[in-house]
C-alpha positions as CSV (number, residue, x, y, z in Angstrom):
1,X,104.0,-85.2,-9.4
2,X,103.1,-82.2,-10.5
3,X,99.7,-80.6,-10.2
4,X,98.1,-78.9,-12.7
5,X,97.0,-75.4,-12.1
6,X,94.0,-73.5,-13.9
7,X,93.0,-70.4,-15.3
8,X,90.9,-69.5,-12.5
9,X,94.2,-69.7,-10.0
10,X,96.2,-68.0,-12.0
11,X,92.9,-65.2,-12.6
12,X,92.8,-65.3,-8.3
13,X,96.7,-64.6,-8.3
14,X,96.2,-61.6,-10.9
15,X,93.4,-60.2,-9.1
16,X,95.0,-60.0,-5.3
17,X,98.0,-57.9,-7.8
18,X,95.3,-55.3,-9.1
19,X,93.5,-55.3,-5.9
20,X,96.8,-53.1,-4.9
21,X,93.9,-50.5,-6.2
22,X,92.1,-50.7,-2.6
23,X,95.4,-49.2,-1.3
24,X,94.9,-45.9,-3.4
25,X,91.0,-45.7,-2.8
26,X,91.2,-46.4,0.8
27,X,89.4,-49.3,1.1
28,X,91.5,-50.2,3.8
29,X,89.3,-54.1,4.7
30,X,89.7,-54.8,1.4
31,X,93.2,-54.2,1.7
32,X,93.6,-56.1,4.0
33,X,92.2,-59.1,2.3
34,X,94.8,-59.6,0.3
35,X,97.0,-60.8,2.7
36,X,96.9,-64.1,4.6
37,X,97.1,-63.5,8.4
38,X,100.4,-63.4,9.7
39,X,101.6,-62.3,6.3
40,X,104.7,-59.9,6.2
41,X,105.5,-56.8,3.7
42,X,108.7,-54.9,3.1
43,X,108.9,-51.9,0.9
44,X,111.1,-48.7,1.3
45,X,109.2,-46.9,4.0
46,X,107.4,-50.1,5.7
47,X,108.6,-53.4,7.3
48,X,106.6,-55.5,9.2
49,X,103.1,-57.5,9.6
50,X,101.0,-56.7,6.3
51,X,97.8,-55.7,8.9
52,X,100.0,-53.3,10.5
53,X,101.3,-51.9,6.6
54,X,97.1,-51.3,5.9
55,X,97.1,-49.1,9.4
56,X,100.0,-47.4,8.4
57,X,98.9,-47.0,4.9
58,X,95.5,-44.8,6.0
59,X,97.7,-43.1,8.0
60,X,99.5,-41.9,5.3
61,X,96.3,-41.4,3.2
62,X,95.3,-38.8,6.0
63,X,98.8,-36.4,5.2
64,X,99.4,-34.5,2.0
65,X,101.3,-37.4,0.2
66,X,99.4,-38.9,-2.4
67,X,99.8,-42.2,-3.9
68,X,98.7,-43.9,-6.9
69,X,100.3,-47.6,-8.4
70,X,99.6,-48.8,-11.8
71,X,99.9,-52.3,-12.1
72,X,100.6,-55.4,-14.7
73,X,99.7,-58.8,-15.1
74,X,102.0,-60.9,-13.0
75,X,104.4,-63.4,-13.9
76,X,103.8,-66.2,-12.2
77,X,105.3,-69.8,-10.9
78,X,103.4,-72.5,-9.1
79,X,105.0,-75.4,-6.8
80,X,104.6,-78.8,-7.4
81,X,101.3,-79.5,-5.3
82,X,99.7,-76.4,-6.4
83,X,99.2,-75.0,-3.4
84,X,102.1,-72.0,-3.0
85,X,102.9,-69.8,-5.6
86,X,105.5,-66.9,-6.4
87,X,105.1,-64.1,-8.7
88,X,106.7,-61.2,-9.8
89,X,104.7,-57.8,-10.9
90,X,105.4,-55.0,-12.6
91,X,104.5,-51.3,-11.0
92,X,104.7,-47.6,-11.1
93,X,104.5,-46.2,-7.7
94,X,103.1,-42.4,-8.6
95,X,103.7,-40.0,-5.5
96,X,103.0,-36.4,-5.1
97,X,103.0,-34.2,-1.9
98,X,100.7,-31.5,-2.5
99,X,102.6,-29.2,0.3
100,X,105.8,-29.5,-1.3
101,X,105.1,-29.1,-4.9
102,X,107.3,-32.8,-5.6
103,X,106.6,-36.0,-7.1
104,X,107.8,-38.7,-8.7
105,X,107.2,-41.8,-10.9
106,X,108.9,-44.8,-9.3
107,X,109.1,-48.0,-11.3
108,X,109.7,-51.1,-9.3
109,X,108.8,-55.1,-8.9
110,X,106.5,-57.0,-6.5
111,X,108.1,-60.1,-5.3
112,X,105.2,-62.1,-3.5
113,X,104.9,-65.1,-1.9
114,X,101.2,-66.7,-2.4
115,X,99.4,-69.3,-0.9
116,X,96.4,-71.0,-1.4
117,X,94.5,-72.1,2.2
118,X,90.9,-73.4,2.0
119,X,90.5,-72.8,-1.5
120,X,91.8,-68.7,-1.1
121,X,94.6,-67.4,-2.6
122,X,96.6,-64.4,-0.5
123,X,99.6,-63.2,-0.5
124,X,102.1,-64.5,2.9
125,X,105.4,-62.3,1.8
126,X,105.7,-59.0,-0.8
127,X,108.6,-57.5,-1.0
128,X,109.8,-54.7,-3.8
129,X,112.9,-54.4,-6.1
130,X,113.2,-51.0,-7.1
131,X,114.2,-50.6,-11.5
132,X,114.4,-46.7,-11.4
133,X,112.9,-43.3,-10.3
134,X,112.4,-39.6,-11.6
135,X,111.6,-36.7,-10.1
136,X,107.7,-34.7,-11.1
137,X,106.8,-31.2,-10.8
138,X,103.0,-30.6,-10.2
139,X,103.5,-27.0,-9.7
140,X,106.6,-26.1,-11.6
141,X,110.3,-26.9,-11.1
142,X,111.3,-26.5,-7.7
143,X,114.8,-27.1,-6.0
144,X,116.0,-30.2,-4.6
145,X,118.8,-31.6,-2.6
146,X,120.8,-33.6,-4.5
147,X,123.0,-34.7,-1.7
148,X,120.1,-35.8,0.2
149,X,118.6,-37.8,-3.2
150,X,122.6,-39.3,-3.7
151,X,121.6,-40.5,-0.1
152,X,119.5,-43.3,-1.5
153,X,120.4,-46.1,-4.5
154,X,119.8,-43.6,-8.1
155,X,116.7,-46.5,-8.8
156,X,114.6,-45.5,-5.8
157,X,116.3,-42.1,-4.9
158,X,113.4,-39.9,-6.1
159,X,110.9,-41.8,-4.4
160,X,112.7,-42.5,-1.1
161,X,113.6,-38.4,-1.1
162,X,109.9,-37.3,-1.4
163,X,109.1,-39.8,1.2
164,X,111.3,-38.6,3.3
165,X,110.2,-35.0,2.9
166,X,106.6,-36.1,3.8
167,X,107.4,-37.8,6.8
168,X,108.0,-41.4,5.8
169,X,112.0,-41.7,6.2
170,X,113.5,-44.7,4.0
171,X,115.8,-46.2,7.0
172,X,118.0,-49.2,5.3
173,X,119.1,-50.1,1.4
174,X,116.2,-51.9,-0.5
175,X,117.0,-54.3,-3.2
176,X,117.6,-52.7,-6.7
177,X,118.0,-54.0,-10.2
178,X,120.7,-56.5,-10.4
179,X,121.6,-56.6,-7.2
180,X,123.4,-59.0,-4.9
181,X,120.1,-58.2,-2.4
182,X,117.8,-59.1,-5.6
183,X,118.9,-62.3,-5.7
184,X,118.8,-62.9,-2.3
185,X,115.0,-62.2,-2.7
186,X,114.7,-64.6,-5.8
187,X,116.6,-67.6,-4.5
188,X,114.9,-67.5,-1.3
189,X,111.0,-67.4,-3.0
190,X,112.1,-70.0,-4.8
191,X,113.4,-71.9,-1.9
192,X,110.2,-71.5,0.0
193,X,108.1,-72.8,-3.6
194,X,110.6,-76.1,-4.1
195,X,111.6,-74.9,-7.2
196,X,115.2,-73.8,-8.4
197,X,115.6,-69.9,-8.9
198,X,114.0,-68.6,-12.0
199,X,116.8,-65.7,-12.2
């Protein structure tokens, strides 16, 4: 039997998506309480525990890459009980490295895994499919390596080459729009929920 869910859990669920907004202020404990412990993230140039992503993430803060994400109101399933839910965000990852003169708008999708535990809501699992990415030019065109960009899938390839540039190397293939790894993503969310894949 189904439960039914309410406004307010579907509010809590959009409100641990916007609080993505303590990652670009640097409220780094309210970061972290977004995530259920134990919880796990992977995005291009992180992959691991979600408290270890919120260390890394200052870390970053402190070097002359600059991040800001702009995101929307999640679409969002529930299980059966209630308790677990997955949804699926739009977001536009904005980077700049002051240093190098480069940016770049990257437009992707959080895929997270939500649970509720003593009445919370966090967020167990996020991972990212990347929809596409262009280059920006705070300062004025400069040159880039197109070899080095054709490195990385043409959704994410702006954004992976200015992180590599600061530092932040984009080791593996990440999922993209349409693809095989996508789906891979989806059906196994869905798995977890006890529902069938939403596509």
């Amino acid at each position: 039997m189904r439960k039914t869910t309410t406004l307010q859990d579907r509010q809590d669920i959009a409100d641990l998506m916007t609080g993505w907004i303590h990652r670009d202020l640097g409220r780094w404990d309210r970061l972290r309480e977004l995530f259920h412990p134990g919880a796990q993230i992977e995005i291009t140039w992180f992959e691991g525990a979600a408290s270890d992503f919120v260390d890394a993430s200052a870390r970053m803060a402190a070097t002359d890459l600059r991040t800001k994400h702009l995101i929307t109101s999640p679409a969002v399933t529930f299980s059966a009980d209630g308790s677990r839910a997955v949804s699926e965000t739009n977001a536009v990852i904005i980077a700049e490295n002051s240093s190098l003169g480069l940016g770049c708008n990257g437009h992707n999708r959080f895929i997270d895994r939500i649970e509720r535990r003593d009445g919370v809501w966090r967020i167990v699992d996020r991972k990212s499919v990347y929809d596409f990415a262009t280059f920006t030019f705070p300062a004025g065109i400069t040159d880039i390596d197109p070899e080095r960009v054709a490195g990385h899938p043409c959704e994410y390839g702006a954004l992976a080459y200015v992180l590599d540039l600061s530092g932040f190397p984009v080791l593996r293939t990440f999922a993209t729009k349409g693809s095989e790894l996508e789906r891979v993503i989806k059906k196994s969310a869905f798995a977890w929920l006890g529902e069938e894949d939403q596509g």
